[in-house]
OpenMM code with the backbone's topology and positions (N, CA, C; nanometers):
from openmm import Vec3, app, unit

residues = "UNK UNK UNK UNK UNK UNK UNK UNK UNK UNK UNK UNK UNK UNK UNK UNK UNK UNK UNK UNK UNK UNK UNK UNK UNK UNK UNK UNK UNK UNK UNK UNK UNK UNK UNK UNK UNK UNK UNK UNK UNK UNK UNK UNK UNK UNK UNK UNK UNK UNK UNK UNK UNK UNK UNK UNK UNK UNK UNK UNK UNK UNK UNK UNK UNK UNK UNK UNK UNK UNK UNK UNK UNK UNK UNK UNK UNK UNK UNK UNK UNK UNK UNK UNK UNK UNK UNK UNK UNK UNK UNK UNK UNK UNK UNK UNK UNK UNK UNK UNK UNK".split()
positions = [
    Vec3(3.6108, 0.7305, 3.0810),
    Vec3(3.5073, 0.6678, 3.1589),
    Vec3(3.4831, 0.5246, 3.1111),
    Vec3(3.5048, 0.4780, 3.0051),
    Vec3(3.4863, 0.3790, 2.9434),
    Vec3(3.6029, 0.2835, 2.9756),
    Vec3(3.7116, 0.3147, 2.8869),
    Vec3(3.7791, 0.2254, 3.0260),
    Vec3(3.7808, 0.1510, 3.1419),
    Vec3(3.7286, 0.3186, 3.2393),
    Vec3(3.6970, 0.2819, 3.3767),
    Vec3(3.5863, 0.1689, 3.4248),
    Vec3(3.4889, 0.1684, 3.2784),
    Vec3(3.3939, 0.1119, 3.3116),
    Vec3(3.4696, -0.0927, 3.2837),
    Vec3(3.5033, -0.0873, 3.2447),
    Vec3(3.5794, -0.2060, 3.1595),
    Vec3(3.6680, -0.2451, 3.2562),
    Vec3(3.7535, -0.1950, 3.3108),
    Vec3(3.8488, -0.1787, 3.4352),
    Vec3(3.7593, -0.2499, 3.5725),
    Vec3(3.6475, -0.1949, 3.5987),
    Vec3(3.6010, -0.2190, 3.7302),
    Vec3(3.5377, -0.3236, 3.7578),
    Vec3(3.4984, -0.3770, 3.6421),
    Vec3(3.4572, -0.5092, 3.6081),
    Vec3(3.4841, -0.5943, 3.5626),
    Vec3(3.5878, -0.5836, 3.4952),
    Vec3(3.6812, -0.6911, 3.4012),
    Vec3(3.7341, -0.8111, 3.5064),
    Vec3(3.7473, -0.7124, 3.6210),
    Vec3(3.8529, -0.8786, 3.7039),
    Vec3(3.7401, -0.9562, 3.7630),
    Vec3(3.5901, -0.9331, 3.7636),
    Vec3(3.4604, -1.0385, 3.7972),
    Vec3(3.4647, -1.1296, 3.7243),
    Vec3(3.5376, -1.1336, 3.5739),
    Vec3(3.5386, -1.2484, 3.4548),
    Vec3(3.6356, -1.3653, 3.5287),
    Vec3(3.7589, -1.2818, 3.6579),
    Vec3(3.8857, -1.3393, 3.6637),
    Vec3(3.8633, -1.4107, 3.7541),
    Vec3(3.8292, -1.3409, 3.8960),
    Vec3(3.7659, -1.3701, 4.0508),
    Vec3(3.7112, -1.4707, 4.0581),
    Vec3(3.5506, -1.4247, 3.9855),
    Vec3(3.4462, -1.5200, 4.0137),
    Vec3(3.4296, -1.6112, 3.9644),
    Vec3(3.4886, -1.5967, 3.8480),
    Vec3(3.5009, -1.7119, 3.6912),
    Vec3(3.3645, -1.7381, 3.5877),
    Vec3(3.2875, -1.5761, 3.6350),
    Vec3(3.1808, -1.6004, 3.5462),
    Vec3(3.1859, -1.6917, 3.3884),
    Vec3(3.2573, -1.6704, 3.3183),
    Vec3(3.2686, -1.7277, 3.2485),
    Vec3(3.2323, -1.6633, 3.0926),
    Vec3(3.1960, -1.5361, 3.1507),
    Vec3(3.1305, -1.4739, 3.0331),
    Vec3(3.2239, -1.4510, 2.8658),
    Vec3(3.3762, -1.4445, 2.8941),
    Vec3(3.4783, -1.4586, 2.7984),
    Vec3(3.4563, -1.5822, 2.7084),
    Vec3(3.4688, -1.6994, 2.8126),
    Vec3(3.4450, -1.8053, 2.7186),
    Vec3(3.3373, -1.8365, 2.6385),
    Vec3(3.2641, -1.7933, 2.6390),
    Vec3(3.0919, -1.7600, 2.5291),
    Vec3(3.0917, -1.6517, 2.4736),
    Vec3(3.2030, -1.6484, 2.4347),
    Vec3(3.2217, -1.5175, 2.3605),
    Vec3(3.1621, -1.5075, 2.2114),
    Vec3(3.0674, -1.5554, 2.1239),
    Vec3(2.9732, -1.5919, 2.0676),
    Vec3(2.8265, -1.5562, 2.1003),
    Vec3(2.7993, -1.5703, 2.2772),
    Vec3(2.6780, -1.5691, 2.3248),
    Vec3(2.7109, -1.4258, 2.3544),
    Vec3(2.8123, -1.3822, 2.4107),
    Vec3(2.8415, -1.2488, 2.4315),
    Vec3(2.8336, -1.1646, 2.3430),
    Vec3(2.8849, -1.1160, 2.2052),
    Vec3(2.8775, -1.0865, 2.1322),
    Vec3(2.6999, -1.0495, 2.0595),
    Vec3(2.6370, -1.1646, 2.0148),
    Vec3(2.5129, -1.1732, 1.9807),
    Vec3(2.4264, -1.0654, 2.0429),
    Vec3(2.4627, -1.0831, 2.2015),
    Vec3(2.3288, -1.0502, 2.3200),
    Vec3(2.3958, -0.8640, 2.2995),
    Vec3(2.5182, -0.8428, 2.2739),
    Vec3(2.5862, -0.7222, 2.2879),
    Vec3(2.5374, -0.6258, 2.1587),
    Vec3(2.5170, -0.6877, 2.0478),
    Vec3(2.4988, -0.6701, 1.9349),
    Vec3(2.3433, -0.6095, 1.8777),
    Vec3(2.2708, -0.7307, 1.9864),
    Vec3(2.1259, -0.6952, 1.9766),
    Vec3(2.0903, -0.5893, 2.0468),
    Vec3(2.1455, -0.6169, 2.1891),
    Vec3(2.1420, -0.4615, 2.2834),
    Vec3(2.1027, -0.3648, 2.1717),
    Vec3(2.2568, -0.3434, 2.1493),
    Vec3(2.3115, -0.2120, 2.1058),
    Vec3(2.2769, -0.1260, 1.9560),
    Vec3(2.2638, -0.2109, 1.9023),
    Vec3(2.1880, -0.1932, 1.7328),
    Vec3(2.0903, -0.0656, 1.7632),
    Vec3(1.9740, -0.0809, 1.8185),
    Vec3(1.8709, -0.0222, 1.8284),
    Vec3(1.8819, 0.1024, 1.9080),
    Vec3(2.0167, 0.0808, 2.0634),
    Vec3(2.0024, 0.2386, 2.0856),
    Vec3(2.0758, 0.3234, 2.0041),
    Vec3(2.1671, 0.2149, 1.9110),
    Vec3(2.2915, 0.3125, 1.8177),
    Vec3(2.1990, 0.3934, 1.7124),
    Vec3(2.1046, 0.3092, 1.6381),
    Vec3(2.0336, 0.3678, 1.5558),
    Vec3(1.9337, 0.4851, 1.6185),
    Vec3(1.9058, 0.4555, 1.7230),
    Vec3(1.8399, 0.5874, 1.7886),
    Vec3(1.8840, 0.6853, 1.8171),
    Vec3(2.0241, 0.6571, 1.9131),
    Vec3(2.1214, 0.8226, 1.8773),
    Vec3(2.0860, 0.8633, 1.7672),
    Vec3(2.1894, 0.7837, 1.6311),
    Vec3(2.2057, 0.8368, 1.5015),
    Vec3(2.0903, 0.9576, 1.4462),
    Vec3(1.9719, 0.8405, 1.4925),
    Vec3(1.8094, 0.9313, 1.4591),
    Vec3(1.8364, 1.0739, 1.5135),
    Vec3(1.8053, 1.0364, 1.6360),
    Vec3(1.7680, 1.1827, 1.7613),
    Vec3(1.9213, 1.2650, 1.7028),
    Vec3(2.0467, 1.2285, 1.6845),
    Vec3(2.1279, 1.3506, 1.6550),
    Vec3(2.1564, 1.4306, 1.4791),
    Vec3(2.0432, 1.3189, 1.4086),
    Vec3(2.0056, 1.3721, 1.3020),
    Vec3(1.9143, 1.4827, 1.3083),
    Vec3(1.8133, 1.4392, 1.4054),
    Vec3(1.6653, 1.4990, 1.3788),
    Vec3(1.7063, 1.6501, 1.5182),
    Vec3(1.8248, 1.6961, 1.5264),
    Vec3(1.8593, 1.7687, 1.6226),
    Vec3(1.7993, 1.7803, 1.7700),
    Vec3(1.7583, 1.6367, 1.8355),
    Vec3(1.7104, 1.6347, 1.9634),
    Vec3(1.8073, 1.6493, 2.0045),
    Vec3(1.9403, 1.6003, 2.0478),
    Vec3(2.0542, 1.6037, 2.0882),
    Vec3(2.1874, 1.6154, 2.0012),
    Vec3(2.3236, 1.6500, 2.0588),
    Vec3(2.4144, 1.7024, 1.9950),
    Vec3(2.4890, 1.6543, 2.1090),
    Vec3(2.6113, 1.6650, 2.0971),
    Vec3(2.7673, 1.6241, 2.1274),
    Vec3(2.8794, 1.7364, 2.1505),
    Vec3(2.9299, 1.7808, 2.2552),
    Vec3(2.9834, 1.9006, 2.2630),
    Vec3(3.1243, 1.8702, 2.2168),
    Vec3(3.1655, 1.9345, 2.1023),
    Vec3(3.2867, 1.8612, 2.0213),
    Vec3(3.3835, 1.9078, 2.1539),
    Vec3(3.4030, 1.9410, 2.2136),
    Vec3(3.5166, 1.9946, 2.3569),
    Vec3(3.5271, 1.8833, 2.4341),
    Vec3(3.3879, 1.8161, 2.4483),
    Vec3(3.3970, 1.6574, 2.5556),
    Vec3(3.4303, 1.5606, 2.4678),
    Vec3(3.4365, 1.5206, 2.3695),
    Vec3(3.4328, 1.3923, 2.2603),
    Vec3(3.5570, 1.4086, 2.1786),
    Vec3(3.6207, 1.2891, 2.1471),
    Vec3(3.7196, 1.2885, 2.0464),
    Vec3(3.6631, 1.3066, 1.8912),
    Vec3(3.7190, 1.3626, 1.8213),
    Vec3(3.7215, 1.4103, 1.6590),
    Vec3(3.6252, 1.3129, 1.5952),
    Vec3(3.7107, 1.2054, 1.5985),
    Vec3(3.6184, 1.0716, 1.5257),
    Vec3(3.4846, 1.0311, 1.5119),
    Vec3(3.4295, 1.0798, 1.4284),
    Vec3(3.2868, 1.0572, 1.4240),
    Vec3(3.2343, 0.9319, 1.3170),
    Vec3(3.1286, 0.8704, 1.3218),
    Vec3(3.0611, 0.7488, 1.2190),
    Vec3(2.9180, 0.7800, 1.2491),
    Vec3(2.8941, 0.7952, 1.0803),
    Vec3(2.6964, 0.7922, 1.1451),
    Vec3(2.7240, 0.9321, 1.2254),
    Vec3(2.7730, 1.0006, 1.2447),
    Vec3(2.7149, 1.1562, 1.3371),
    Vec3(2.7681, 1.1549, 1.4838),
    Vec3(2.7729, 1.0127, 1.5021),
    Vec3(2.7966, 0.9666, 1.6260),
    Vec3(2.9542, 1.0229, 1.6855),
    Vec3(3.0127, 1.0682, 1.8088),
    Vec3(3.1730, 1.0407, 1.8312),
    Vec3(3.1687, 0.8734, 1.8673),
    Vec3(3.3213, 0.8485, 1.8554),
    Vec3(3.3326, 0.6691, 1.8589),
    Vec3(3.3021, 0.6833, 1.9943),
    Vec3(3.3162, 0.7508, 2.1014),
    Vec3(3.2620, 0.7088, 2.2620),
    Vec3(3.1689, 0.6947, 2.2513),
    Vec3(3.0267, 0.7285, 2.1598),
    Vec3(2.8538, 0.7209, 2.1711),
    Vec3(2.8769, 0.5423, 2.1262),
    Vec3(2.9467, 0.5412, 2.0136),
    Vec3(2.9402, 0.3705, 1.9315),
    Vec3(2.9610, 0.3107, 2.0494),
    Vec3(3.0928, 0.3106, 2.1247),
    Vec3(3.1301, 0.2069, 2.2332),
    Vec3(3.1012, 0.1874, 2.3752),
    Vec3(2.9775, 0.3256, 2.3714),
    Vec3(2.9028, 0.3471, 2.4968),
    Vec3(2.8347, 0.2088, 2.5633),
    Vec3(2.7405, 0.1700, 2.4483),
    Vec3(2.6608, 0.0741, 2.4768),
    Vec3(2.7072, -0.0697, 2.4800),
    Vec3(2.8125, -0.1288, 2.4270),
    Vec3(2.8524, -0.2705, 2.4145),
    Vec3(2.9608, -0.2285, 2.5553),
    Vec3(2.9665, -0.1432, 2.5906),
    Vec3(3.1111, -0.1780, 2.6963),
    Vec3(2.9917, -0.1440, 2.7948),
    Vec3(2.9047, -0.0706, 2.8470),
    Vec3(2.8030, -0.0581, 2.9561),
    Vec3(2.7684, -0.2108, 2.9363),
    Vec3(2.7036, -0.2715, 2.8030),
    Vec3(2.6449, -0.4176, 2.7899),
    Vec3(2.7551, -0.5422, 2.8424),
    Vec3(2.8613, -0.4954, 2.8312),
    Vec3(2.9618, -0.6255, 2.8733),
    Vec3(2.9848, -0.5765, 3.0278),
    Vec3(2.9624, -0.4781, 3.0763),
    Vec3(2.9834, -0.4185, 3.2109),
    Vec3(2.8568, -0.5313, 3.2892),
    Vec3(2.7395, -0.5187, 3.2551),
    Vec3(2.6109, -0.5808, 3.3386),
    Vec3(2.6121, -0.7124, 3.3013),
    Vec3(2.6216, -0.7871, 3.1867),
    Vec3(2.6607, -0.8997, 3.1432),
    Vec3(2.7247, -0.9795, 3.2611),
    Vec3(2.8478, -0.9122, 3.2911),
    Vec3(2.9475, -0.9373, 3.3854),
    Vec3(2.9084, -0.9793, 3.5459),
    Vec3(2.8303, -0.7918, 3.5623),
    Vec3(2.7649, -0.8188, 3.7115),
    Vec3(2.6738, -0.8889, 3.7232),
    Vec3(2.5977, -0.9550, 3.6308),
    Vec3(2.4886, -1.0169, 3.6338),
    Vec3(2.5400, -1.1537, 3.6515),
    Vec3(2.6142, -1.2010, 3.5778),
    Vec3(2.6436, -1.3061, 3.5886),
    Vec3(2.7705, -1.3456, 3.7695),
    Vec3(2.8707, -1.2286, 3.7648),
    Vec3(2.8897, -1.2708, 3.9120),
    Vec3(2.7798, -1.2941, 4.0147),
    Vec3(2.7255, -1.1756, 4.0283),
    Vec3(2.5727, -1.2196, 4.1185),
    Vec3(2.5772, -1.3844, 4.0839),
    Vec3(2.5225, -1.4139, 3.9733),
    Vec3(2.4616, -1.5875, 3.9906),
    Vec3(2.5851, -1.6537, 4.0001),
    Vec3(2.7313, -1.6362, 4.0022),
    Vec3(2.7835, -1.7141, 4.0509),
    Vec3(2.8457, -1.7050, 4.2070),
    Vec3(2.8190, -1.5542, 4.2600),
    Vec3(2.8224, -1.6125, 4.3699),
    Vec3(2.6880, -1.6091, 4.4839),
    Vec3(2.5856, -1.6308, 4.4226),
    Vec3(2.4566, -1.7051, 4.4465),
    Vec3(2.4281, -1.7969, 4.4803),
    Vec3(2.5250, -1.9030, 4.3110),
    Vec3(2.4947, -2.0802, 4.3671),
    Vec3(2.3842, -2.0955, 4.2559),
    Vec3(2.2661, -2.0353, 4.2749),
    Vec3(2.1647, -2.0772, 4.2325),
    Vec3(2.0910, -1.9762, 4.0994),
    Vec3(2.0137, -2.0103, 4.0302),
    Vec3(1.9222, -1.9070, 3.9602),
    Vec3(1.8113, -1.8232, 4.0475),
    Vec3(1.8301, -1.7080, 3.9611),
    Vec3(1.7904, -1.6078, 3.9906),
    Vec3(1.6153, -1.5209, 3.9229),
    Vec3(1.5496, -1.4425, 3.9468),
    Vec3(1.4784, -1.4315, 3.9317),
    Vec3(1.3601, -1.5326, 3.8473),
    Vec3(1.3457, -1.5017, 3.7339),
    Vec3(1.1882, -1.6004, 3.5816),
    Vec3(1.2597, -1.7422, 3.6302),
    Vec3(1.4015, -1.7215, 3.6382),
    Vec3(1.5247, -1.8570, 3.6011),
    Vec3(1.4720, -1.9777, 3.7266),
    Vec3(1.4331, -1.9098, 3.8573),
    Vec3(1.4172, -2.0265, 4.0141),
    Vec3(1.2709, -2.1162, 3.9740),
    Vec3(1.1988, -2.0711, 3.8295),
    Vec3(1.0947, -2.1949, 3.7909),
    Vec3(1.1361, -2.3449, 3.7435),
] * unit.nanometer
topology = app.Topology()
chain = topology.addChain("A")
for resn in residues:
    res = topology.addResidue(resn, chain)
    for name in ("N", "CA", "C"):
        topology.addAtom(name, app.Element.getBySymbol(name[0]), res)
């Protein structure tokens, strides 16, 4: 699914020319901050047994409790909207929502 998710959006970087590759610095940062906080919250909630991972759906590899699909859930969903967000404003033209002040 992850992949797929990476796949369906990847050619909006190519198409539209968001541009989001080349700030790959700004990308990173904004991906980083996302993701920190829901990673540490899994980790929590599958410590504190709110949730669990059905070892049958997930590959072996675990960090922190986590399988590596929970780690790369959130930065590849975050580079997924990153993406659409930014095609939207480029093929807009203009800024968008707080941004049209």
């Amino acid at each position: 699914m992850l992949v797929f998710i990476v796949g369906a959006s990847s050619w909006l970087e190519l198409l539209l020319r968001t541009r989001v590759l080349r700030r790959w610095r700004r990308l990173l940062l904004t991906l980083l901050l996302a993701s920190v906080p829901f990673v540490l919250w899994d980790v929590l909630a599958v410590h504190l047994g709110h949730w669990s991972f059905d070892p049958d759906a997930v590959l072996s590899l675990r960090l922190g409790g986590l399988p590596l699909e929970e780690w790369l859930f959130f930065p590849v969903v975050g580079f997924a909207a990153i993406l659409t967000l930014e095609a939207v404003r480029s093929v807009r033209g203009r800024p968008m929502g707080d941004e049209e002040s």
